[in-house]
C-alpha positions in Angstrom: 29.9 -39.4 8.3 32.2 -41.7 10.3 31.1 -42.5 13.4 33.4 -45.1 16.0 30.5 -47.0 18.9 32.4 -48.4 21.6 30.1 -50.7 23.3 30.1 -52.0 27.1 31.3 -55.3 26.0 34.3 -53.2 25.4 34.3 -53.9 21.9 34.6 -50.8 19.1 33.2 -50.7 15.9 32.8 -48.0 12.9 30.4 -47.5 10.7 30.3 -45.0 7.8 26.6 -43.7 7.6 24.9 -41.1 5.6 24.9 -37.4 7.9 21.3 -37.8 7.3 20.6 -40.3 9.4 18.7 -39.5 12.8 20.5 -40.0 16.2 18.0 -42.6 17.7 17.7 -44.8 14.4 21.2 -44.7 14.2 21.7 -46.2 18.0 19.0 -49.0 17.3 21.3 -49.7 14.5 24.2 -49.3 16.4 22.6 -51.7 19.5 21.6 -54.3 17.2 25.2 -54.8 15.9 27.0 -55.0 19.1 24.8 -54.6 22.2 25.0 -51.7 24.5 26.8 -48.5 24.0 29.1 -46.8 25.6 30.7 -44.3 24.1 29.8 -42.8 20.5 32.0 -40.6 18.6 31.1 -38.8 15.7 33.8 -37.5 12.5 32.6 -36.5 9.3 35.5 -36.4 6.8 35.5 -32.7 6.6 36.0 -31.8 10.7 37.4 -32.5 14.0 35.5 -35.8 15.8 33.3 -34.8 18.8 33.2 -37.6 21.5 30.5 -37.8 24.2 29.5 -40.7 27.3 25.7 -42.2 26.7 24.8 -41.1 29.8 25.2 -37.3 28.8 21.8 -37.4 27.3 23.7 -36.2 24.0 21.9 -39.9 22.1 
């Protein structure tokens, strides 16, 4: 699964990660990299991306 992080710093990065993973190991990840998170938005290859803000309580 692709999934784009764009992170409070403004900065965006991708990562490419198994659709296995679970959501909050995936974030600690995802934190770790780049700091705090903004916006997350997931693709898998197959389907349409589905966006959402942190602060929906979605992650």
């Amino acid at each position: 699964m692709k999934i784009t992080v764009q992170y409070k710093s403004g900065v965006s990065q991708i990562f490419i990660v198994p659709a296995e993973i679970h959501v909050t190991e995936f974030r600690k990840m995802a934190e770790q990299v780049g700091g705090e998170v903004l916006k997350v938005e997931f693709a898998s290859f197959n389907s349409k991306p589905g966006h959402y803000q942190v602060g929906e309580g979605k992650l």
